[in-house]
DRENMI-715047 format. One record per atom (N, C-alpha, C): residue number from 0; residue in three letters; x, y, z. Coordinates in nm, 3 decimals. Last residue first. Layout:
% residues N
(NUM; "ALA"; (X; Y; Z)) ...
This chain:
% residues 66
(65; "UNK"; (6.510; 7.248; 14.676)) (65; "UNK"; (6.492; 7.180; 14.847)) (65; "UNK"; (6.563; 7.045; 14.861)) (64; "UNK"; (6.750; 7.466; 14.475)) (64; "UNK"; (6.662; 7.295; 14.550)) (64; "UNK"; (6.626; 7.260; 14.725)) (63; "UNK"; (6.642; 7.786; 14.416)) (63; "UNK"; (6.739; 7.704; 14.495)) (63; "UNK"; (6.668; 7.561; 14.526)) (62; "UNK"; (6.561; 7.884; 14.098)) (62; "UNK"; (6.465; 7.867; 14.187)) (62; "UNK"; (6.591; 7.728; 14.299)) (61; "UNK"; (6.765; 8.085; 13.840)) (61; "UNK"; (6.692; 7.956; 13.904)) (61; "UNK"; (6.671; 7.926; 14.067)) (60; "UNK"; (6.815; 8.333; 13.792)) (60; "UNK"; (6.673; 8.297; 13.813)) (60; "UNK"; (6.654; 8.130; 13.839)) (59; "UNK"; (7.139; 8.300; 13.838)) (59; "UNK"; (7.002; 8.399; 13.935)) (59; "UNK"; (6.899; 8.395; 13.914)) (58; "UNK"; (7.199; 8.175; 13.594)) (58; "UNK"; (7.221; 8.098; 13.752)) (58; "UNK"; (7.112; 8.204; 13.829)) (57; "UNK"; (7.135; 8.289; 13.386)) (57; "UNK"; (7.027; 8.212; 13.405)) (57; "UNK"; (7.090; 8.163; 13.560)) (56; "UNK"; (7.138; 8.650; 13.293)) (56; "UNK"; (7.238; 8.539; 13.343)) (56; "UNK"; (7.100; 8.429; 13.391)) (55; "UNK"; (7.055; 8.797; 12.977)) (55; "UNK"; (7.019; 8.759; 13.145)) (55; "UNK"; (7.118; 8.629; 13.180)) (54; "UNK"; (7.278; 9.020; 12.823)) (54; "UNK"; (7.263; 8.888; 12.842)) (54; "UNK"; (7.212; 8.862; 12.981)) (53; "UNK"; (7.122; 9.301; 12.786)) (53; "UNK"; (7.262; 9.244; 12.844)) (53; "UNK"; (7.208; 9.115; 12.846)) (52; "UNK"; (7.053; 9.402; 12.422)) (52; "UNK"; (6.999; 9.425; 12.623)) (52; "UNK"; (7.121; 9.308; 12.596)) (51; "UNK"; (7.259; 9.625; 12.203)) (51; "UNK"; (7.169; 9.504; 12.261)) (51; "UNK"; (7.155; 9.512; 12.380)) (50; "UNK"; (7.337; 9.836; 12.141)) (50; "UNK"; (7.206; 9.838; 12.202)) (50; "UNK"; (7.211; 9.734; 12.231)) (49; "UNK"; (7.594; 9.796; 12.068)) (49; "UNK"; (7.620; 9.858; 12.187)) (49; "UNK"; (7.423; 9.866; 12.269)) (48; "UNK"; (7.588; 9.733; 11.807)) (48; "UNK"; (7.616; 9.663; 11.911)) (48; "UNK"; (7.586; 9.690; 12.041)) (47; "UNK"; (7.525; 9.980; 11.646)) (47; "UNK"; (7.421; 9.868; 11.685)) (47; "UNK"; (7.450; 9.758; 11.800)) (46; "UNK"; (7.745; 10.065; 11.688)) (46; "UNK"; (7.608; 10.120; 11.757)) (46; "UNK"; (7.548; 10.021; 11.760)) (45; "UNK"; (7.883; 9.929; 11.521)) (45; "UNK"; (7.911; 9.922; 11.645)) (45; "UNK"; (7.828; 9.979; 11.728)) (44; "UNK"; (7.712; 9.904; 11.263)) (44; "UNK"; (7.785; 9.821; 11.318)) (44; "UNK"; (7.786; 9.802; 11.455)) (43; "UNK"; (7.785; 10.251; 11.220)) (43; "UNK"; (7.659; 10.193; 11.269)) (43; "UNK"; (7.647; 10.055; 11.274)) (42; "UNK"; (8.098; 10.205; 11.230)) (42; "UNK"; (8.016; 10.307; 11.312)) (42; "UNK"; (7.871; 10.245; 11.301)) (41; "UNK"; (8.071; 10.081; 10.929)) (41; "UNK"; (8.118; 9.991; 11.060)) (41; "UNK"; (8.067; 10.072; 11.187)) (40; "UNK"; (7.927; 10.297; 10.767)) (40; "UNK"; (7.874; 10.123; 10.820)) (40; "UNK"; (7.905; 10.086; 10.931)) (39; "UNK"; (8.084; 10.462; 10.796)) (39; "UNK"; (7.971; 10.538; 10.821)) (39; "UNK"; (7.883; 10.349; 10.872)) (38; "UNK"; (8.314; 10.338; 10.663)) (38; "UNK"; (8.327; 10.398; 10.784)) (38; "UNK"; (8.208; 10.389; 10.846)) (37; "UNK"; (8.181; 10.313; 10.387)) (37; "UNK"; (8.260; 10.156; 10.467)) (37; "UNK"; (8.262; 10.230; 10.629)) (36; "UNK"; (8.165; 10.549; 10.336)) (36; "UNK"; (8.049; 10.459; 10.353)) (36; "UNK"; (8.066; 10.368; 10.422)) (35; "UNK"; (8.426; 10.630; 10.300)) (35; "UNK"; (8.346; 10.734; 10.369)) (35; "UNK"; (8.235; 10.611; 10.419)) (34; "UNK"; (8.490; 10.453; 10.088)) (34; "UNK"; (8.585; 10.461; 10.208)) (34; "UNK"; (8.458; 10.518; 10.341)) (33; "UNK"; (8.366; 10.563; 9.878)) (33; "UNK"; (8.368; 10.418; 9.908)) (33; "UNK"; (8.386; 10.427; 10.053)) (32; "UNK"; (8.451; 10.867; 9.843)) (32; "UNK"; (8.302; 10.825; 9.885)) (32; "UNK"; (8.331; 10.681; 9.926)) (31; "UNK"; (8.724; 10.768; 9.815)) (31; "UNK"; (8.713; 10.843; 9.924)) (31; "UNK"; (8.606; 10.807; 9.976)) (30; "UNK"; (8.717; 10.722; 9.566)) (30; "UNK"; (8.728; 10.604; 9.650)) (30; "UNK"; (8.758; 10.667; 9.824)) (29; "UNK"; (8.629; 10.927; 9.450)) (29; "UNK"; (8.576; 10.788; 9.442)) (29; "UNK"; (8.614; 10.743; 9.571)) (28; "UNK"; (8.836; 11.108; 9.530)) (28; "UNK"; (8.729; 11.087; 9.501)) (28; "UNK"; (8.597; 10.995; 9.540)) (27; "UNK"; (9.187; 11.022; 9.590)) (27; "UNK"; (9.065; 11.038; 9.487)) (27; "UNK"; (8.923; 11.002; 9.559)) (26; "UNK"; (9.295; 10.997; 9.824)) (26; "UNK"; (9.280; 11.178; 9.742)) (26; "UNK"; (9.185; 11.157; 9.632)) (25; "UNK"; (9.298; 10.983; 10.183)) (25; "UNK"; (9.253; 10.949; 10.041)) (25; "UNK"; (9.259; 11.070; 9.937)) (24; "UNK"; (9.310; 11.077; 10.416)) (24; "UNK"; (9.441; 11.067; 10.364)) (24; "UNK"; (9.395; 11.028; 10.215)) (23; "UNK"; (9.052; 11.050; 10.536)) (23; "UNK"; (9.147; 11.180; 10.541)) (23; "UNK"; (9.223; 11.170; 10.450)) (22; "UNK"; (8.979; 10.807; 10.468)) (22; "UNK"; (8.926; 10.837; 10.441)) (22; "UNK"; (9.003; 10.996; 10.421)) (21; "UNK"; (9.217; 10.662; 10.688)) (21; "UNK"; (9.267; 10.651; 10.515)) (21; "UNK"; (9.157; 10.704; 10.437)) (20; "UNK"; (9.131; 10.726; 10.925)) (20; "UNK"; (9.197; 10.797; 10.898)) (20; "UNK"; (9.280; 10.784; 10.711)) (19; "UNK"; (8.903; 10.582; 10.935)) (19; "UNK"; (8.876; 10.738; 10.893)) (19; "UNK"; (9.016; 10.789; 10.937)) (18; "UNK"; (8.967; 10.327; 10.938)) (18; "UNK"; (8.925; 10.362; 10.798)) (18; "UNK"; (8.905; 10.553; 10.795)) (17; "UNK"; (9.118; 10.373; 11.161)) (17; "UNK"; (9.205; 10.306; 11.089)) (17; "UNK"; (9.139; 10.339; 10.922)) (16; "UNK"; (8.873; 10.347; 11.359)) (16; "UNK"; (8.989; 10.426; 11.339)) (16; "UNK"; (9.043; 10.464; 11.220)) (15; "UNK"; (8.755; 10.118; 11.321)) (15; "UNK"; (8.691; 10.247; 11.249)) (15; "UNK"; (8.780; 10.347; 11.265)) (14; "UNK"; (8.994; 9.864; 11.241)) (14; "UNK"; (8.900; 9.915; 11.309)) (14; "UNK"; (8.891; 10.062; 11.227)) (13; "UNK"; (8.935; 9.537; 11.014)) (13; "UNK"; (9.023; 9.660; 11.102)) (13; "UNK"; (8.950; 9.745; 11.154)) (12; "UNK"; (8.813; 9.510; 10.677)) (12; "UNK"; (8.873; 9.468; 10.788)) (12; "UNK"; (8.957; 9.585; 10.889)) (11; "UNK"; (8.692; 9.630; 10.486)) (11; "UNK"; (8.624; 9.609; 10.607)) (11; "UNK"; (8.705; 9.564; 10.711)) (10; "UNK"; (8.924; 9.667; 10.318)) (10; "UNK"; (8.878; 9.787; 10.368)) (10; "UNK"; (8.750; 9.759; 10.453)) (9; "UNK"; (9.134; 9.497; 10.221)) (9; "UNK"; (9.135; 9.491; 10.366)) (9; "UNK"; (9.020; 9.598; 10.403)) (8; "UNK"; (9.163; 9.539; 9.923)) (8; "UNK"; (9.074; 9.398; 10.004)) (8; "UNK"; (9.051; 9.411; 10.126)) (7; "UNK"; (9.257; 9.781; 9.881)) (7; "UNK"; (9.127; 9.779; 9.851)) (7; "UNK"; (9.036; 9.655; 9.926)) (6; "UNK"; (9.551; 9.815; 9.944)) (6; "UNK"; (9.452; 9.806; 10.064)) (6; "UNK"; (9.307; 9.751; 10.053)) (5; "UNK"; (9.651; 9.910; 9.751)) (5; "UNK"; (9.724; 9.773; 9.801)) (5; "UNK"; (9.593; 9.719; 9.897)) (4; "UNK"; (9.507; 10.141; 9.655)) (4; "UNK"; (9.533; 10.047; 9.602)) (4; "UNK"; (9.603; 9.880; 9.667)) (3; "UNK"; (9.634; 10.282; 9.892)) (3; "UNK"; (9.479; 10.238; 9.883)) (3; "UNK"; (9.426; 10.161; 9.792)) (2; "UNK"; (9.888; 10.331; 9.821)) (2; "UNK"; (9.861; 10.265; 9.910)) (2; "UNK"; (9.711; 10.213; 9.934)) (1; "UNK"; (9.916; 10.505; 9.572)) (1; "UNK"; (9.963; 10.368; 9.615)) (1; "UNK"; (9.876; 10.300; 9.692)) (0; "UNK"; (9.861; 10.754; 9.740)) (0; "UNK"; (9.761; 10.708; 9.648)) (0; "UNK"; (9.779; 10.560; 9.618)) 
């Protein structure tokens, strides 16, 4: 219980791992729901990443010099 107290500043920082496993390990409540949300964000975060279209490369559409 300590420990999520020491942690409260770091809780965007780090990976989604890392928050659902101090979401498990949490015992109050509160700060479980907090925790739960911060997770449920960074997860849609990284979805969202994962749509973007791929960067067009510009060397293959340019037109070779005569």
């Amino acid at each position: 219980m300590g420990d999520s107290k020491e942690k409260d500043g770091d809780q965007t920082k780090g990976d989604w791992r890392e928050l659902a496993l101090r979401v498990q390990q949490e015992t109050d409540p509160k700060k479980m729901i907090e925790l739960a949300g911060q997770l449920v964000a960074k997860l849609d975060e990284k979805k969202a990443g994962k749509n973007l279209p791929p960067k067009r490369r510009t060397e293959s559409r340019e037109r070779p010099r005569e």
